[in-house]
C-alpha positions in Angstrom: 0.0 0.0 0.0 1.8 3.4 -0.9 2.5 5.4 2.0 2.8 9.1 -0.8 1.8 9.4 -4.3 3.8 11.1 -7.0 4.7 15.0 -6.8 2.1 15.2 -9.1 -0.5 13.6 -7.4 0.4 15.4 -4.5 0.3 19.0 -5.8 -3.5 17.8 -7.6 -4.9 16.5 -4.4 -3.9 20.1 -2.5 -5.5 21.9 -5.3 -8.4 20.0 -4.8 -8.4 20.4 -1.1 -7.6 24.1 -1.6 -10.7 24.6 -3.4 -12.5 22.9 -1.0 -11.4 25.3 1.8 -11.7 28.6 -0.1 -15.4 27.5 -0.5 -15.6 26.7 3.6 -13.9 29.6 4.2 -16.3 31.5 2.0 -19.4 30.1 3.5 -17.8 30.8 7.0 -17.3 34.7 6.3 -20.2 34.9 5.0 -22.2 33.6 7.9 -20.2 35.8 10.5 -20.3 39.1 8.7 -24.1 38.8 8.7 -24.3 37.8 12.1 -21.8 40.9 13.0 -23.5 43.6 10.9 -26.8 42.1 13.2 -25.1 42.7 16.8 -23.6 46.1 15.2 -27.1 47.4 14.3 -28.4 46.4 17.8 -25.4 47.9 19.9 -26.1 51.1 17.4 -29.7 51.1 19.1 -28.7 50.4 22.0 -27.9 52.3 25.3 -24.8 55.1 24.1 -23.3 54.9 27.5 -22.5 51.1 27.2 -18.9 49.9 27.2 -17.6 49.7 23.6 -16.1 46.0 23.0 -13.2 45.6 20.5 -14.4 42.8 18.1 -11.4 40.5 17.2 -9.8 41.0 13.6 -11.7 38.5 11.0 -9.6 36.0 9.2 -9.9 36.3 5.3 -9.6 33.9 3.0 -6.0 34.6 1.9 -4.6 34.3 5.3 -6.3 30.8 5.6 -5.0 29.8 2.5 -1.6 30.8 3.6 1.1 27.5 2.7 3.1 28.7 6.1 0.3 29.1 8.3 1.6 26.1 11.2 -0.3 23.3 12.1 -2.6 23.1 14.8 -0.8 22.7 17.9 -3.3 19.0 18.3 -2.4 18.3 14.4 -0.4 15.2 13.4 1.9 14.9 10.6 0.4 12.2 8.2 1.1 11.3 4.6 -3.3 11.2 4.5 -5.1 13.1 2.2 -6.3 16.9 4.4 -9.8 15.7 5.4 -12.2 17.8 3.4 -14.8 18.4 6.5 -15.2 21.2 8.2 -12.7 21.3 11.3 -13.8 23.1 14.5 -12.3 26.8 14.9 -8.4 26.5 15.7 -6.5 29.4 17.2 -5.2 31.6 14.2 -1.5 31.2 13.6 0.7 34.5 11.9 1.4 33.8 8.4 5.4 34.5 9.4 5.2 31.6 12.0 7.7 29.1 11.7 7.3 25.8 10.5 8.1 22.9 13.6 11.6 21.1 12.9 12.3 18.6 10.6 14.1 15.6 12.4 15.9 13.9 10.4 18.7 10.9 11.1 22.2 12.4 9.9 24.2 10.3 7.6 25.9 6.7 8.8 30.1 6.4 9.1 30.3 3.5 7.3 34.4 2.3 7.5 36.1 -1.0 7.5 38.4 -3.1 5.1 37.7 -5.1 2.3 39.5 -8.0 0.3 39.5 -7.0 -3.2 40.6 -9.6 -6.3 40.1 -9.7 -10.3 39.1 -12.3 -12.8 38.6 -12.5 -16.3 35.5 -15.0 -17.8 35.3 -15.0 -21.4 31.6 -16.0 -22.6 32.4 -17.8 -26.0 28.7 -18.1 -26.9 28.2 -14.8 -27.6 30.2 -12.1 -30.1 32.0 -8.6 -29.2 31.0 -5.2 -31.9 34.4 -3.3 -33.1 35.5 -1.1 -30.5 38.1 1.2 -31.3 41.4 -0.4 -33.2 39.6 -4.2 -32.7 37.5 -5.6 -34.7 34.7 -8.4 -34.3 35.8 -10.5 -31.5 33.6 -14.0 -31.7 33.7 -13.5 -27.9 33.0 -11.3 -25.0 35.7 -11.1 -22.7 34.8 -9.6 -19.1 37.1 -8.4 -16.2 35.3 -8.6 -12.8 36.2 -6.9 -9.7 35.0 -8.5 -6.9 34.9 -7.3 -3.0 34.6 -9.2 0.0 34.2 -9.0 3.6 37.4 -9.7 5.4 39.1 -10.8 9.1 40.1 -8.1 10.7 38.4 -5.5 8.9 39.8 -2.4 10.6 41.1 0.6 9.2 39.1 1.8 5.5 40.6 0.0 2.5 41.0 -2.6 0.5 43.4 -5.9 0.5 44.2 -7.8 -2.3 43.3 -11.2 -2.3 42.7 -11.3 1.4 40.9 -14.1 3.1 37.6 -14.3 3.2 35.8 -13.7 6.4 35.0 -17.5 7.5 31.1 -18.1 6.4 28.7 -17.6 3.3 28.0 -14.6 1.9 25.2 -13.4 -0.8 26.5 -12.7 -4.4 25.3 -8.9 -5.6 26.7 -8.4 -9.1 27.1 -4.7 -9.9 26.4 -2.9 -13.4 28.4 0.5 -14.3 26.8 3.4 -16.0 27.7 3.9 -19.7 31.4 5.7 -20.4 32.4 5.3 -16.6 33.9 1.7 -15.1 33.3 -0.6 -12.5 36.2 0.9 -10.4 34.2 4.4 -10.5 31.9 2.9 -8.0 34.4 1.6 -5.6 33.6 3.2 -2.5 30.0 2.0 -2.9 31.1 -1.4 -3.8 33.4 -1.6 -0.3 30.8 -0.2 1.5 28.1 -3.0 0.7 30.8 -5.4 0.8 31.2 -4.5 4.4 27.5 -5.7 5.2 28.3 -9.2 4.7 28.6 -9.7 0.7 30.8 -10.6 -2.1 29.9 -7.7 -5.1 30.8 -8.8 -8.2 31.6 -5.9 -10.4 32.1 -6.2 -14.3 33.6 -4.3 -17.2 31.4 -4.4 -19.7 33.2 -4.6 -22.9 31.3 -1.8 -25.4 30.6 0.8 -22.5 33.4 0.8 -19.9 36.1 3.9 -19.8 38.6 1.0 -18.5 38.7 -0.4 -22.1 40.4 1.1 -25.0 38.8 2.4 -27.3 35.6 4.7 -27.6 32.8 3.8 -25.8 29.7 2.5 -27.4 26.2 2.6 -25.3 24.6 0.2 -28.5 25.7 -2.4 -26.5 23.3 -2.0 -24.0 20.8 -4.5 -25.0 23.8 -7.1 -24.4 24.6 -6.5 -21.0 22.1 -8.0 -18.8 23.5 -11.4 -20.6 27.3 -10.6 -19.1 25.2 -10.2 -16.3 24.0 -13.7 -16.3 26.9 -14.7 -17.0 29.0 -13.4 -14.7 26.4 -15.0 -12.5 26.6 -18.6 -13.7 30.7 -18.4 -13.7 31.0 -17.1 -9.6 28.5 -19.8 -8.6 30.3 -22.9 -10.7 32.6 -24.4 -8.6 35.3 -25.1 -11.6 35.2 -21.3 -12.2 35.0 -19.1 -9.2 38.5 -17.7 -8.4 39.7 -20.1 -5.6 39.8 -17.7 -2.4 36.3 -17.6 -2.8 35.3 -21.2 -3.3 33.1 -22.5 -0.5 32.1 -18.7 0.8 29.7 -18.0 -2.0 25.8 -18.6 -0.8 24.0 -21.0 -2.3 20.4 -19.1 -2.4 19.2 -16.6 -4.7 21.4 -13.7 -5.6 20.9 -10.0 -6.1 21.6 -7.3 -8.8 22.1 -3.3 -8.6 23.7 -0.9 -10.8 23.3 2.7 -11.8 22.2 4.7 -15.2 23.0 2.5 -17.9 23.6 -0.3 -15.2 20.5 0.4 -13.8 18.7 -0.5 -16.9 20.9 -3.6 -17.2 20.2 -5.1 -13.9 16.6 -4.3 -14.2 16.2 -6.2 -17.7 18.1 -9.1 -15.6 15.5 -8.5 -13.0 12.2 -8.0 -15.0 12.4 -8.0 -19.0 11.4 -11.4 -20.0 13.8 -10.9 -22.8 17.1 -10.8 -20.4 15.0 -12.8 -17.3 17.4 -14.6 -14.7 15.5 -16.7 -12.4 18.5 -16.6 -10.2 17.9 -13.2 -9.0 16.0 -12.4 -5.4 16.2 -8.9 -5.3 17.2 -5.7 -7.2 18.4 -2.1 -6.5 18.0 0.5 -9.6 19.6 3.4 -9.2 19.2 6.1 -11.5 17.8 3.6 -14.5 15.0 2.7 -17.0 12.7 0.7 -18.8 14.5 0.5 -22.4 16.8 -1.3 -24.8 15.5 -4.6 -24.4 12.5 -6.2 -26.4 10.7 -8.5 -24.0 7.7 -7.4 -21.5 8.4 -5.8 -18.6 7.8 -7.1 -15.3 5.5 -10.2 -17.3 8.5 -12.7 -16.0 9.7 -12.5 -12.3 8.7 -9.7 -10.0 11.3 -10.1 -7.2 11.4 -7.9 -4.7 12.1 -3.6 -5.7 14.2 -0.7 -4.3 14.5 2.4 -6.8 16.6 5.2 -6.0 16.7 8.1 -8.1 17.7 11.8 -7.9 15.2 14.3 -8.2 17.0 16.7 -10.2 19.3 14.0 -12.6 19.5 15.4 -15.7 20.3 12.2 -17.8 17.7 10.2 -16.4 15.1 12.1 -15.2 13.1 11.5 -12.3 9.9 10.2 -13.6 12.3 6.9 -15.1 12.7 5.6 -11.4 9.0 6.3 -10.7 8.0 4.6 -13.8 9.6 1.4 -12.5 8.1 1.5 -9.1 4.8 1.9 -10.7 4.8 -0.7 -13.9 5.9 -3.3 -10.8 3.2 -5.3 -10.0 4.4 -7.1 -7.3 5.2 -6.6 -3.4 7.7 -5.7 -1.8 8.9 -2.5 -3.6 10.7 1.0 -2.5 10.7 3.7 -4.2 13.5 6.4 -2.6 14.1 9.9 -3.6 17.5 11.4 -3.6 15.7 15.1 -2.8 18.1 17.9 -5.4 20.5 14.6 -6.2 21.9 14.3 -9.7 23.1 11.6 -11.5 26.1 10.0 -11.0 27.8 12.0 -7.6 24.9 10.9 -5.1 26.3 7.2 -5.8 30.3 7.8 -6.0 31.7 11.1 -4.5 28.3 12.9 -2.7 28.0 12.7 1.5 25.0 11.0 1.2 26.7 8.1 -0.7 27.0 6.0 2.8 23.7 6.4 3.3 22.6 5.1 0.4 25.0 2.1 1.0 23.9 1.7 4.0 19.9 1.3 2.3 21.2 -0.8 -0.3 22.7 -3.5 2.5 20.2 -3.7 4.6 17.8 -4.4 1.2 19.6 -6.9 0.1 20.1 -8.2 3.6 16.4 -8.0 4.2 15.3 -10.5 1.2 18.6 -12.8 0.3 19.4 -13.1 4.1 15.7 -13.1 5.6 17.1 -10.3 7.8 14.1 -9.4 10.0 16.1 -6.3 11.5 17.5 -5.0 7.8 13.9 -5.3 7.0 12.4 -3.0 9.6 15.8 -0.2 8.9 14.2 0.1 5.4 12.2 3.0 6.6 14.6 4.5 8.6 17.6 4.3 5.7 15.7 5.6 3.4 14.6 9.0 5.7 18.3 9.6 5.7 19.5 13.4 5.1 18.2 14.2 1.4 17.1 11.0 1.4 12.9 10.3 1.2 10.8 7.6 1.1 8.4 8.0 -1.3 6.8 4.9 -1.9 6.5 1.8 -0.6 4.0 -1.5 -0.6 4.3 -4.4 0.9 3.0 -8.0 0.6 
């Protein structure tokens, strides 16, 4: 069940309740300027020596109307509708009274070390476009960074090819944007790491920076198949790099990625064109519903979180709250990233933590069955800048 609607929706439904105020308001003033000019004509008859009475100021309709007039001091904040009945007469508030503070939970420290290796998986089933001085390669070839949690994970870093932290951990592979690299999200990689999970992070070969050559965002409809593949390579036992063997959970795994990514984990997710069964959960940051064929959300619907800045100008806002609302299933979160952009809010901004932190505990929430992570939701995503503005659960 949604918990806001849309700006949109938002700015009709106080129109509509606006309307219906100026009409009570109307109605009111009405009513108490006849009943005024009634006592005025009977004190006018009346005895000349009685004591004159100040009559209180009336309130007019524009000062009712006021947007900064304060809540009542009985009022509770709610994400409701305004009531459209008539409420019973409140104290008048100055239309230069302050608004009550905002609370809002300041941004998590998120530190520690992570182990940090590289492998190369080269899917022959599939063929490489010309990129730069290469031609046709009857391959893809794709170099994975991959982060892990670690003993003794003091300090803020990374270790190569550290031992893993004894236990299982989730697999989250991680899609780049297009003309940027895997490594451009390494902070936000660690820092989900850190939660307890081993990110998988691939170059994609048409659209990474980390690849000679010009990068080519045609590729795009190919992706969600590295993606996949990547997949199927870290969970075969003949395949995963050897320091990981053994740590690597056996249940369902998760995808996120940002801007081009984003698209290319959500066609993993949800385009029956590029579906992977394999997948429990999703995080879109900053995506869209394109370059892939296939119906959308008609194959799996596991669970949703959609971040998205408010004021990206590459992929505007109403892309993320397009995929929260084609979903059809439960559980999804839509999150706002209030006056965020594209790419900083997810690599160099202060809020980036925060968002990390939102992005563990979903995952944690529905590949670990993490009854805590589940109930932080709400709380991570009321994080600074950050605003829930949808959410609906099974």
């Amino acid at each position: 069940m949604p918990v806001s609607r849309t700006p949109g929706a938002r700015r009709l439904a106080g129109r509509s309740s606006l309307r219906s105020r100026r009409r009570i308001v109307i109605a009111i003033g009405a009513v108490v300027l006849l009943a005024v000019a009634t006592v005025g004509g009977f004190v006018l008859a009346g005895d000349s020596s009685s004591p004159k009475v100040a009559s209180a100021p009336l309130t007019t309709a524009a000062a009712a109307e006021s947007p900064t007039d304060s809540p009542t001091p009985s009022a509770t904040p709610t994400s409701a509708e305004p009531s459209v009945s008539v409420p019973p007469p409140a104290p008048s508030h100055s239309v230069d009274s302050e608004p009550p503070p905002v609370v809002t939970r300041t941004i998590p420290a998120v530190s520690g070390t992570v182990g940090v290796t590289t492998v190369t998986y080269i899917d022959t089933t599939r063929t490489t476009p010309p990129r730069g001085d290469s031609d046709e390669q009857p391959s893809r070839t794709l170099n994975v960074t991959i982060r892990y949690p670690v003993a003794n994970a003091g300090g803020d870093g990374e270790i190569d090819n550290a031992p893993v932290r004894p236990g299982n951990y989730p697999l989250l592979v991680f899609a780049h944007g297009f003309n940027v690299s895997a490594d451009t999200y390494a902070a936000l990689e660690r820092e989900v790491a850190l939660a307890g999970f081993i990110v998988a992070a691939p170059d994609f070969p048409m659209s990474s920076s980390a690849l000679p050559g010009e990068a080519d965002e045609s590729d795009l409809g190919n992706q969600a198949g590295d993606v996949s593949f990547v997949i199927s390579s870290l969970l075969d036992p003949a395949a995963v790099p050897q320091l990981l063997a053994g740590h690597i959970s056996g249940g369902q795994v998760g995808v996120f990625g940002h801007s081009d990514g984003g698209v290319t984990a959500a066609a993993a997710a949800y385009n029956s064109s590029a579906y992977d069964s394999r997948i429990g959960a999703a995080a879109i940051l900053s995506g869209g519903e394109e370059a892939y064929p296939g119906g959308w959300f008609t194959a799996g619907i596991p669970p949703l979180l959609t971040v998205q800045g408010t004021d990206d100008g590459i992929n505007p806002y109403s892309d993320g709250v397009e995929i929260y609302y084609d979903d059809p299933g439960t559980p999804k979160y839509l999150v706002d990233v209030n006056g965020g952009g594209h790419l900083p809010p997810f690599t160099t901004d202060d809020i980036r933590p925060a968002i990390s932190v939102l992005i563990s505990d979903f995952f944690a929430a529905y590949l670990k069955h993490d009854a805590a992570a589940l109930a932080r939701i709400p709380g991570d995503a009321s994080v600074d800048i950050l605003s829930l503005a949808g959410i609906e659960l099974p």
